[in-house]
C-alpha beads as a LAMMPS data file, in Angstrom:
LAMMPS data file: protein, C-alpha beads

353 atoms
352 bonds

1 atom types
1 bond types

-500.0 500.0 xlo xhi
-500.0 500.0 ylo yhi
-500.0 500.0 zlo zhi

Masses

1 110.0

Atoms # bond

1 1 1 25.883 -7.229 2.159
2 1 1 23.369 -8.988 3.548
3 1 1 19.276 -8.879 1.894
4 1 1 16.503 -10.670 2.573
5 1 1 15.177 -13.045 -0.985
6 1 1 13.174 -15.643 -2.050
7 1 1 13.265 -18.201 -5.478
8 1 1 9.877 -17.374 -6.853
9 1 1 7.792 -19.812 -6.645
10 1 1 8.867 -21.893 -4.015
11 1 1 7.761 -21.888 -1.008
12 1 1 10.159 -22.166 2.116
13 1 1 12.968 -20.534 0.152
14 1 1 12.696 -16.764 2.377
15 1 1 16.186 -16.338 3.568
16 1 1 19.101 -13.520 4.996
17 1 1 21.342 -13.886 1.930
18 1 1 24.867 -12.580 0.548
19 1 1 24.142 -10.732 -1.996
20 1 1 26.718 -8.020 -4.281
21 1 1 27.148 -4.654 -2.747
22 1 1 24.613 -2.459 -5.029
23 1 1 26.734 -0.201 -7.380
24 1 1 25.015 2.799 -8.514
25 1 1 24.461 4.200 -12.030
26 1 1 25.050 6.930 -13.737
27 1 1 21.402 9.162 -12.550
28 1 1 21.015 6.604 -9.508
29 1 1 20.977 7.446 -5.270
30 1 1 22.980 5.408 -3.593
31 1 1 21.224 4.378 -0.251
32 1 1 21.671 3.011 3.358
33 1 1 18.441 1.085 3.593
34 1 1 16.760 1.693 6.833
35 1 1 13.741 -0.545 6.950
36 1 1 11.007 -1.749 4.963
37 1 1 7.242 -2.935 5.708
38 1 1 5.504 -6.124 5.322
39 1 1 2.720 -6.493 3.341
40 1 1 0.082 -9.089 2.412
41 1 1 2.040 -9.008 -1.168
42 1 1 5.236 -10.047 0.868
43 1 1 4.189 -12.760 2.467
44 1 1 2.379 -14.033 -0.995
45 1 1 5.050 -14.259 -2.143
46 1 1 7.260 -15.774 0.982
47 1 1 4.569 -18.544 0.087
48 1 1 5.506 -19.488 -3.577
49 1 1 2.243 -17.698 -5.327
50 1 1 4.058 -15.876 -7.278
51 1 1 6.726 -13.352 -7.948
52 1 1 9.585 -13.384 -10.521
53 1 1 13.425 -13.190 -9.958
54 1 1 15.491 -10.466 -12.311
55 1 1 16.190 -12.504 -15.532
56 1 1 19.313 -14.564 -15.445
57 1 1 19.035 -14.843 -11.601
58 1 1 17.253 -17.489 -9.381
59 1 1 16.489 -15.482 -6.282
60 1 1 14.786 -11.886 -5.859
61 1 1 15.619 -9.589 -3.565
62 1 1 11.906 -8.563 -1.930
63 1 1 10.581 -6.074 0.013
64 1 1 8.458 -3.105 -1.806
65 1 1 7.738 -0.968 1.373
66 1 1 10.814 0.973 1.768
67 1 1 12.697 3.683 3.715
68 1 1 16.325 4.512 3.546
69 1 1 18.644 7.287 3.758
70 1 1 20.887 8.832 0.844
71 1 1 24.997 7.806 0.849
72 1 1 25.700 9.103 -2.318
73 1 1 23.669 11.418 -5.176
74 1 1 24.486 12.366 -8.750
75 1 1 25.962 15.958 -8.940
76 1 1 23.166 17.957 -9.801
77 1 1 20.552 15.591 -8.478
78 1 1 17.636 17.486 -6.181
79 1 1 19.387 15.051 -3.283
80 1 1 22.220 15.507 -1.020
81 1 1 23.504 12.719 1.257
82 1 1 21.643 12.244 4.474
83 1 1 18.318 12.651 2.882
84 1 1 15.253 10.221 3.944
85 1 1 13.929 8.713 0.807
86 1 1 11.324 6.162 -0.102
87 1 1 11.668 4.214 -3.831
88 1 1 8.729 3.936 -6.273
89 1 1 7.662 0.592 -6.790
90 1 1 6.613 0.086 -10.358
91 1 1 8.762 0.718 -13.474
92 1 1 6.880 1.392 -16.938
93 1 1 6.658 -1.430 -19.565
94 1 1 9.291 -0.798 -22.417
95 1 1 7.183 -0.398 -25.581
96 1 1 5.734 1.782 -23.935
97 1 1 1.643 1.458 -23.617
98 1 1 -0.315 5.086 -23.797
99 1 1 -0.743 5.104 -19.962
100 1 1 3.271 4.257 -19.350
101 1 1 3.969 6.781 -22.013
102 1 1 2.393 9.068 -19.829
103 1 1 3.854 8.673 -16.581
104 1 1 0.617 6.154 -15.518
105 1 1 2.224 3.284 -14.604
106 1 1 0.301 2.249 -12.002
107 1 1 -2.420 1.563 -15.265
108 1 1 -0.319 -0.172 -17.790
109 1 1 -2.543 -1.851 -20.610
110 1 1 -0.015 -4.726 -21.466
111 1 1 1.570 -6.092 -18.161
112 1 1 5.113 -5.685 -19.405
113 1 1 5.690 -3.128 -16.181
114 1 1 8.333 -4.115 -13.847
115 1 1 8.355 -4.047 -10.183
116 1 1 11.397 -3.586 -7.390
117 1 1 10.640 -6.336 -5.237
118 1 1 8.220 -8.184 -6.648
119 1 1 8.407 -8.588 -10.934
120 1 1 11.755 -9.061 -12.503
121 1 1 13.915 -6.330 -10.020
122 1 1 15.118 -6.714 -6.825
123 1 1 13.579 -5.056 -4.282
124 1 1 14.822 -2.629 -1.003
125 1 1 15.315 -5.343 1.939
126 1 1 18.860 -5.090 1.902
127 1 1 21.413 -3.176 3.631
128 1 1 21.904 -0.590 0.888
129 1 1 20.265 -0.193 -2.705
130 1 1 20.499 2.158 -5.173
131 1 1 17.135 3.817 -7.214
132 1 1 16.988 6.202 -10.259
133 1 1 16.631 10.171 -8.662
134 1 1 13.573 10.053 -11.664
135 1 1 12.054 6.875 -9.069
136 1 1 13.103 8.370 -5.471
137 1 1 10.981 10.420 -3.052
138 1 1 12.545 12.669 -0.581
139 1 1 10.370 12.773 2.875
140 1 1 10.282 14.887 5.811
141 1 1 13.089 14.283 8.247
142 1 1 10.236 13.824 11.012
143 1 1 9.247 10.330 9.716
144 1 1 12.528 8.703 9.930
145 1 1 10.457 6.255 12.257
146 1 1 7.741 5.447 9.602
147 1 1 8.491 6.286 6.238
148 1 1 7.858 3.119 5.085
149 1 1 4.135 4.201 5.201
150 1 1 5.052 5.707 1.946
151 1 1 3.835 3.131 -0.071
152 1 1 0.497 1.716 1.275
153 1 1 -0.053 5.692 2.071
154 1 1 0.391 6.246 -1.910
155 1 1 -2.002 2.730 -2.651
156 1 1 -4.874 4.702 -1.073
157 1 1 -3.647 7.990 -2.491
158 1 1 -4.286 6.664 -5.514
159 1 1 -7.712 5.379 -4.179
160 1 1 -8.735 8.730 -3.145
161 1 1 -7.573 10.136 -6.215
162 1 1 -9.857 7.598 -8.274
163 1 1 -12.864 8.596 -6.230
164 1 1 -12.724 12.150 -6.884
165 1 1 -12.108 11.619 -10.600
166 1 1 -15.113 9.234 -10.782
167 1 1 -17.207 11.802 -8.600
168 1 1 -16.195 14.310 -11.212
169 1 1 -18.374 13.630 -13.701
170 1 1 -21.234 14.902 -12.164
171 1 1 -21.692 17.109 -9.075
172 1 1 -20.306 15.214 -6.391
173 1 1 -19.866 16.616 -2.515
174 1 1 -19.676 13.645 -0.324
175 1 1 -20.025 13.432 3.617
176 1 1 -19.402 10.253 4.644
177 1 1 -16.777 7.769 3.768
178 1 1 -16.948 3.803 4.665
179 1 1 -13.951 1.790 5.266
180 1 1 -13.461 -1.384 5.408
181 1 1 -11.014 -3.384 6.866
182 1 1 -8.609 -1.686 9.474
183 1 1 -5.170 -3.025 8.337
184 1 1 -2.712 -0.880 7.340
185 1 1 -4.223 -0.045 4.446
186 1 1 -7.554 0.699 6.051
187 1 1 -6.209 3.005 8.745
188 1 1 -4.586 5.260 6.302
189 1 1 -7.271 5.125 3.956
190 1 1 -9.509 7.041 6.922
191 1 1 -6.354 9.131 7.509
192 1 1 -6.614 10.775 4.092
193 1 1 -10.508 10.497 4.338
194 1 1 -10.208 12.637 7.943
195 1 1 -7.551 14.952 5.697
196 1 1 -10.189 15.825 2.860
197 1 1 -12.712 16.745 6.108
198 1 1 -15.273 13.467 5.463
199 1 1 -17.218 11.577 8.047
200 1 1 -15.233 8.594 8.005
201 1 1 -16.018 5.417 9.738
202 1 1 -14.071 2.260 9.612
203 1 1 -15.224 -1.733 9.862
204 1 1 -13.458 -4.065 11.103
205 1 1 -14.115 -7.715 13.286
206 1 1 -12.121 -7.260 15.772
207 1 1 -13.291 -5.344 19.356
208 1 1 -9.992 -5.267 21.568
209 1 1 -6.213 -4.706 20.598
210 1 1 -5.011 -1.347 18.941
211 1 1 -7.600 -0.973 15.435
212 1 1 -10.525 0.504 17.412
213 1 1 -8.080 3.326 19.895
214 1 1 -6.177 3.877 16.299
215 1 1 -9.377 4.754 14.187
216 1 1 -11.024 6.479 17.421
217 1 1 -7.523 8.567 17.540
218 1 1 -7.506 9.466 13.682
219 1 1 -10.928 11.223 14.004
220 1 1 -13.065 8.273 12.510
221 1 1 -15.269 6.234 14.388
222 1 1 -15.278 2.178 14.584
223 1 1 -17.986 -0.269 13.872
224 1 1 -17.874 -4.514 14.494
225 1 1 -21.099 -5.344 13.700
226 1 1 -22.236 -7.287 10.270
227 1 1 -21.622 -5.153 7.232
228 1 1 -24.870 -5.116 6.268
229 1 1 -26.155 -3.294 9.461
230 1 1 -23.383 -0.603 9.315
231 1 1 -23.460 0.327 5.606
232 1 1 -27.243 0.167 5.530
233 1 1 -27.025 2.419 8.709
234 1 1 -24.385 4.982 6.994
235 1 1 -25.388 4.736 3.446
236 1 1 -22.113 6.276 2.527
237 1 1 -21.149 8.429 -0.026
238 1 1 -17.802 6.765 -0.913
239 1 1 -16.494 2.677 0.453
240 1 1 -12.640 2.027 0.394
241 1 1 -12.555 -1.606 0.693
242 1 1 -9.577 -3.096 1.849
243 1 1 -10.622 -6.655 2.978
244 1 1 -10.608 -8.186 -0.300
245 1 1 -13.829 -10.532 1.383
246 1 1 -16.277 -11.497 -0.958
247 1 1 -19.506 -10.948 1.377
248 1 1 -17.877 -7.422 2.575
249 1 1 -17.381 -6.501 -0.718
250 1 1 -21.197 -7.083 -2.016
251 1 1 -22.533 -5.856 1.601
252 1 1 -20.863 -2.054 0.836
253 1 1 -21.569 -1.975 -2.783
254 1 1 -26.000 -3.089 -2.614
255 1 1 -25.510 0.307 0.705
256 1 1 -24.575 2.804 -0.677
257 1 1 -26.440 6.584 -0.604
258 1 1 -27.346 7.523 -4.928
259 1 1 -24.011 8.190 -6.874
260 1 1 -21.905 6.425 -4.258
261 1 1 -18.297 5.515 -5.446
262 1 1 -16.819 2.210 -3.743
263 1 1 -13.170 1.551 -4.782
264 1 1 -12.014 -1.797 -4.394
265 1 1 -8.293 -1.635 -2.912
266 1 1 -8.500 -5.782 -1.362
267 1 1 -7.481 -8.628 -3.523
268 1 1 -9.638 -11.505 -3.373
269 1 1 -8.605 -14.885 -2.965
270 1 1 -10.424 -17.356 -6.103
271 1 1 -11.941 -20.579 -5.345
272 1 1 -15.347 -18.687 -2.949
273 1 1 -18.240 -18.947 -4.369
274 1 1 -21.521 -16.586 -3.237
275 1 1 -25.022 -16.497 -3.524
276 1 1 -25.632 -12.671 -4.768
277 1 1 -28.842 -11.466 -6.234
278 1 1 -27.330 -10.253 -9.184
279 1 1 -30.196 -8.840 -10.784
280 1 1 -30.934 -6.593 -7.628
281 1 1 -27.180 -5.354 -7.529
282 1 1 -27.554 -4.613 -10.869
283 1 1 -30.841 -2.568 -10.816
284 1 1 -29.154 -0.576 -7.904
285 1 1 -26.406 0.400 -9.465
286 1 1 -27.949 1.557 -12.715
287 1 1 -30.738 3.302 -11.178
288 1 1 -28.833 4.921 -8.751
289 1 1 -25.787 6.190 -11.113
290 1 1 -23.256 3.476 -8.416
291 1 1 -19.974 3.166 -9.567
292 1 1 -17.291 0.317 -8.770
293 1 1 -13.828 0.713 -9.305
294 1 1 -10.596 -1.359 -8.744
295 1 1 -7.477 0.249 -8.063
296 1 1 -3.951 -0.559 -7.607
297 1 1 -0.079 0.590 -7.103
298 1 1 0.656 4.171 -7.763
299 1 1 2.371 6.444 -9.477
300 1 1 4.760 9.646 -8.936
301 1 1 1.668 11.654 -8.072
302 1 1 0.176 9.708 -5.810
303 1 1 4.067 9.206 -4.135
304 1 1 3.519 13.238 -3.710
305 1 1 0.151 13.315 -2.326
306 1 1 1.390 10.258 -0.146
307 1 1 4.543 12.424 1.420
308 1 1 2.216 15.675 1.744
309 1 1 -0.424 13.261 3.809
310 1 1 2.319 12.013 6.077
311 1 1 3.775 15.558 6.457
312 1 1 0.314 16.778 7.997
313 1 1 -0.370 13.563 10.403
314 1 1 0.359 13.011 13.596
315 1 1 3.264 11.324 14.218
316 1 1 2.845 9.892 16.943
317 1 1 -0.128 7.902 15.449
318 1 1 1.652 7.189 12.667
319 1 1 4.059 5.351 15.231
320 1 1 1.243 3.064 16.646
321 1 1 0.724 1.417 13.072
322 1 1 4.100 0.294 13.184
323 1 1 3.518 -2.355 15.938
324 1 1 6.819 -4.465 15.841
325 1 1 10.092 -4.381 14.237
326 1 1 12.431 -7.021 13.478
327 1 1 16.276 -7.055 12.991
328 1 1 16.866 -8.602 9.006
329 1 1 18.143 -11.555 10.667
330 1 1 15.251 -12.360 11.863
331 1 1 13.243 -11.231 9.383
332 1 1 11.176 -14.867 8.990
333 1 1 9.457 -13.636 12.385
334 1 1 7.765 -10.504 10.569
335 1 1 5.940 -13.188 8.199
336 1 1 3.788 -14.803 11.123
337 1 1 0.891 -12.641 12.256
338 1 1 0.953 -11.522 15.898
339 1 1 -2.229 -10.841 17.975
340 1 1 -1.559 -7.458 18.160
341 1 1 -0.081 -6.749 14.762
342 1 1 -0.818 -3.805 12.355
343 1 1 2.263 -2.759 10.673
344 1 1 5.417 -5.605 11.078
345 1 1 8.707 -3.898 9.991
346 1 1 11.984 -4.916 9.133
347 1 1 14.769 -3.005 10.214
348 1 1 17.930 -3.233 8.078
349 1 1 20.014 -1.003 10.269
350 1 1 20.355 -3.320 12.867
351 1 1 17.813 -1.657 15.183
352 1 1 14.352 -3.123 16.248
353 1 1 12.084 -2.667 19.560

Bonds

1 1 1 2
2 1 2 3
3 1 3 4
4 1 4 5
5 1 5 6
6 1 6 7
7 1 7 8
8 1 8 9
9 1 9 10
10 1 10 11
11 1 11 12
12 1 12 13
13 1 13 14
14 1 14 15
15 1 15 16
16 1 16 17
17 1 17 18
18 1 18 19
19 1 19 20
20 1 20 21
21 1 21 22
22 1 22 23
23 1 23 24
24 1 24 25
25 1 25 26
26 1 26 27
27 1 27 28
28 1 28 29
29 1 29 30
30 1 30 31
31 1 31 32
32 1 32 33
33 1 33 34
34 1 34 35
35 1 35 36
36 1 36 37
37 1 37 38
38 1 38 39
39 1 39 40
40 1 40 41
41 1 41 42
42 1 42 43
43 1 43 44
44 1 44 45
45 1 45 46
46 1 46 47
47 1 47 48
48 1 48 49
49 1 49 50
50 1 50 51
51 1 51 52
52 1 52 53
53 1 53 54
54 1 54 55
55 1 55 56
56 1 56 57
57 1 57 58
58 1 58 59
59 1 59 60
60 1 60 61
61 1 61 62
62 1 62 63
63 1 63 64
64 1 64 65
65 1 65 66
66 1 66 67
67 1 67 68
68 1 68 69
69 1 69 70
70 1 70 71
71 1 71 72
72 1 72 73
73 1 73 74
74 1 74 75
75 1 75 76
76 1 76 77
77 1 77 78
78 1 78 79
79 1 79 80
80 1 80 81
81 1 81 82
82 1 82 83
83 1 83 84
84 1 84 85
85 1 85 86
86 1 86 87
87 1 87 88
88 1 88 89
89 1 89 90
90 1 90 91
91 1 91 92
92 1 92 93
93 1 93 94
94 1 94 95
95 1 95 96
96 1 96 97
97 1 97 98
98 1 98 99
99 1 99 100
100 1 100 101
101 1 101 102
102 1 102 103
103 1 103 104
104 1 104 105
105 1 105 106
106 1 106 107
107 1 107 108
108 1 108 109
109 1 109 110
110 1 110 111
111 1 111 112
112 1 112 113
113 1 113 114
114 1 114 115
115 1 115 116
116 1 116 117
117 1 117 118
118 1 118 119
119 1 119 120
120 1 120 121
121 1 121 122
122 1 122 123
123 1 123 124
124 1 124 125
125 1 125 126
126 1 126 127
127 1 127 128
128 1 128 129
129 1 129 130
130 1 130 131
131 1 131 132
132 1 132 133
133 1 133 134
134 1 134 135
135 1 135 136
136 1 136 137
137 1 137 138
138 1 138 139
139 1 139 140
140 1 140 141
141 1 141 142
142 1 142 143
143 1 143 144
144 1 144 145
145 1 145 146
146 1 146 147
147 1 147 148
148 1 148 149
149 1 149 150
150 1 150 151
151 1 151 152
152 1 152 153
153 1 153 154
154 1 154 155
155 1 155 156
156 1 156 157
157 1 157 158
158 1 158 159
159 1 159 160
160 1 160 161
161 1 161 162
162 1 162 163
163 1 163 164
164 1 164 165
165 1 165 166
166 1 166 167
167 1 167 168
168 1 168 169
169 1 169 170
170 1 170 171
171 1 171 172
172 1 172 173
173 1 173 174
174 1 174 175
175 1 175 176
176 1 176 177
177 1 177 178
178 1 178 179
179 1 179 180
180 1 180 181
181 1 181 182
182 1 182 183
183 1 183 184
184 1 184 185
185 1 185 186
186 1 186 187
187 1 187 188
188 1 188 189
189 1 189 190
190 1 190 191
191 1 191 192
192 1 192 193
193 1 193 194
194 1 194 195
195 1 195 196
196 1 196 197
197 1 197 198
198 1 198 199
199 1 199 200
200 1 200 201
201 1 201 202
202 1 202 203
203 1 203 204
204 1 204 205
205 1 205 206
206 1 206 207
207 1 207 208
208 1 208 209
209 1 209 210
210 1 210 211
211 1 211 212
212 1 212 213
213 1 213 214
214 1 214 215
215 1 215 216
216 1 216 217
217 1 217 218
218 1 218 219
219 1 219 220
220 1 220 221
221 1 221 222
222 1 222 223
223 1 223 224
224 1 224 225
225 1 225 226
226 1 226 227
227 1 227 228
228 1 228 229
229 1 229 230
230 1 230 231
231 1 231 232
232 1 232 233
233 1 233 234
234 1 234 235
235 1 235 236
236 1 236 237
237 1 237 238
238 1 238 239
239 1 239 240
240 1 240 241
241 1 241 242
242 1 242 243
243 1 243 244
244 1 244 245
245 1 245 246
246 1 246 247
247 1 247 248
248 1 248 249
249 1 249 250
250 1 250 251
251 1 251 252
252 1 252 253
253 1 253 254
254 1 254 255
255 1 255 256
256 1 256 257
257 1 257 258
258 1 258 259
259 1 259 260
260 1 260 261
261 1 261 262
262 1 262 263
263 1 263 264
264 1 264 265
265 1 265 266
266 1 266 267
267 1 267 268
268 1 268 269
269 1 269 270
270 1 270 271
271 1 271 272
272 1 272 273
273 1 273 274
274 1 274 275
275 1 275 276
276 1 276 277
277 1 277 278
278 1 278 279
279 1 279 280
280 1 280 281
281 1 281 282
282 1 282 283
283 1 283 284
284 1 284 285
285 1 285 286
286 1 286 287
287 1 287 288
288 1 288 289
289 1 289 290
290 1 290 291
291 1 291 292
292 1 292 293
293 1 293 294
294 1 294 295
295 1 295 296
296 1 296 297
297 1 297 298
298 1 298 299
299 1 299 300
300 1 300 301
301 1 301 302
302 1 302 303
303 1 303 304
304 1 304 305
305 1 305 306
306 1 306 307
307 1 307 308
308 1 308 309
309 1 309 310
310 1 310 311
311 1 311 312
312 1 312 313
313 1 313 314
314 1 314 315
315 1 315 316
316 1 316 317
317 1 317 318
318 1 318 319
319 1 319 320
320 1 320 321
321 1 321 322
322 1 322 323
323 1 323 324
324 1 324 325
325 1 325 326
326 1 326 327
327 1 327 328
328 1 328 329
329 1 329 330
330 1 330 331
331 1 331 332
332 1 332 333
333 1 333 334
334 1 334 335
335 1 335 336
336 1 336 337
337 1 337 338
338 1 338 339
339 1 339 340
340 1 340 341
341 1 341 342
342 1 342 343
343 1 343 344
344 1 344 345
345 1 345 346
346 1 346 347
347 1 347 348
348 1 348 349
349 1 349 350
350 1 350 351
351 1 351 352
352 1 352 353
C-alpha cells in the first residue's frame, strides 16, 4: 500500500512510499484510512527538526490527524465494520510514570511516551492502518467529511479542561474568553469556548480571507488590532493562546481581569529575544492570583469531550476549516501554505476537491 513518510531528520526526504500492508493484532481495528490533517507538527517534521522512525526502521510513517473507517474488529470489540473512527495519538511510557499509570498520558513525567506519527510508531497517512480498540474513537457518522478535527478538537479539549481545573481552586465564573491566533487550533478553541456559553473573541492579523466570516459564524467576534489594545480592552477572564509569538504571548498574560487563567497551547520557536518588564509581570500575577499554564496532546478524555464537541457543531462550519484537500500523491502540495488556507487535508481514499 501506498503511505506518506519521512527519515527523521532529514529534510527533503517527505515521500508517497511502498510500505507492508498493516496486519492487525490480536485487540487491534483494522482500518481503511480516509484522510488525515496537516499540522504545524507535520510540516516540522517534513523539515528535518525532529521526529523519530520505529526502531530498526529508517523511515516513519507520519500523519497524527486521522480519520478512517473500520474493515475489520475483534469479536467482542464495541466496533463493527463500517464505523468512522479517529486513533489516539500518544501511547504511555513503559515503566510506567504515575500520570501514564493513570491513563494521563498526555502528562508523562519521563518522556519515554510514544507517539503514532511522530515518536518511534508510524503514524495514519496510509491507505489502511490498524490501532488498539483500547486507542480508537468511534465518531458520529455525520462527520465523515471532518473527523480529522478530532485531534486538534481534543488539544484544546484538553485546554479547556486545564482552565476549569485551575479555576477550581477558588470560585471561578468567567465571562469572557480571549483567543489568540485563528488557525485551526484557534477556531476550535472559540468553538468549545461558544459551547461552555463564554464571550469569546478571537485575534488574529489577518482582515480578509475566511478567519474573520469563520469566527463571526461560530458566535465569537474578531479583532486585528495590536494585542495590547484588545486584551487591555477585554480584560478577559481566560486567554487560549495558540500563536506560540513571543510579544502575543506577554501582551495576553500583563491583560488579564484578577484570577485570569491563560493556557499556552502555541509552541515557540527559540532563538527571539524580548524586552519584558519582568518585575511588573511578576507583581501582576502575584497580586492578582494570574495563573499560566502550558498544555499539550490529550488523552482518552479529552478524545470524548472532543467527539461530544463535534457532535453538537455545525457541520457545515466545521466544513469551512477544511479549506483544501489533496490526493496522497500529491500530498507534498498540503506542506506549502496557501493564501486562503485553514485546515489542508490529505485524502487517502483517492478523493480531494
Amino acid at each position: 500500500m501506498r503511505a506518506l513518510t519521512v527519515i527523521p531528520l532529514q529534510a527533503g526526504s517527505l515521500s508517497v512510499t511502498d510500505v507492508p500492508d498493516p496486519q492487525p493484532g490480536d485487540g487491534e481495528l483494522l482500518v481503511d484510512g480516509l484522510a488525515v490533517g496537516v499540522c504545524g507538527t507535520d510540516k516540522e517534521i517534513a523539515n528535518g527538526d525532529y521526529g523519530w522512525a520505529p526502531p530498526g526502521r529508517d523511515r516513519l510513517v507520519i500523519g497524527h490527524e486521522s480519520l478512517g473507517r473500520v474493515r475489520t474488529a475483534p469479536p467482542g470489540s464495541d466496533f463493527s465494520p463500517g464505523d468512522l473512527v479517529v486513533g489516539v495519538v500518544r501511547r504511555p511510557d513503559p515503566v510506567p510514570c504515575g500520570a501514564c499509570a493513570h491513563g494521563q498520558f498526555d502528562m508523562c513525567r519521563n518522556g519515554r511516551y510514544t507517539e503514532r506519527g511522530i515518536k518511534e510508531l508510524d503514524g495514519y497517512a496510509s491507505q489502511a492502518w490498524t490501532v488498539e480498540t483500547g486507542y480508537a474513537v468511534k465518531i458520529d457518522p455525520g462527520l465523515a467529511d471532518v473527523g480529522m478535527l478530532m485531534e486538534p478538537t481534543s488539544v484544546v479539549a484538553k485546554a479547556w479542561a486545564e482552565v476549569d481545573a485551575v479555576g477550581a481552586r477558588a470560585w471561578f465564573a468567567p465571562r469572557t474568553a480571549l483567543v489568540t491566533g485563528a488557525g485551526p487550533i484557534g477556531l476550535l478553541a472559540a468553538l468549545l469556548g461558544v459551547q461552555r456559553g463564554l464571550d469569546v473573541h478571537v485575534l488574529d492579523r489577518v482582515t480578509d480571507g475566511p478567519k474573520p466570516r469563520l469566527v463571526a459564524d461560530v458566535g465569537a467576534t474578531y479583532h486585528s488590532d495590536g494585542v495590547d489594545e484588545v486584551a487591555a480592552k477585554l480584560r478577559p477572564d481566560v486567554v487560549i493562546e495558540a500563536t506560540g509569538a513571543g510579544p502575543v504571548i506577554f501582551a495576553a498574560m500583563a491583560n488579564t481581569a484578577p484570577y485570569g487563567i491563560v493556557c499556552l497551547t502555541g509552541v515557540s520557536s527559540a532563538g527571539h529575544t524580548l524586552p519584558v518588564d519582568a518585575g511588573g509581570l511578576n507583581r501582576d500575577i502575584v497580586l492578582e492570583n494570574d495563573v499560566v499554564i502550558g498544555s499539550v496532546n490529550a488523552n482518552l478524555g479529552h478524545y470524548a469531550a472532543a467527539a461530544e464537541a463535534l457532535a453538537k457543531a455545525d457541520i457545515e462550519w466545521l466544513g469551512r476549516l477544511v479549506t483544501r484537500r489533496v490526493p496522497l500523491e500529491q500530498a507534498a502540495d498540503a506542506f506549502t501554505a496557501g493564501p486562503e488556507d485553514v485546515k489542508v487535508v490529505i485524502t487517502l481514499d483517492g478523493t480531494s476537491s
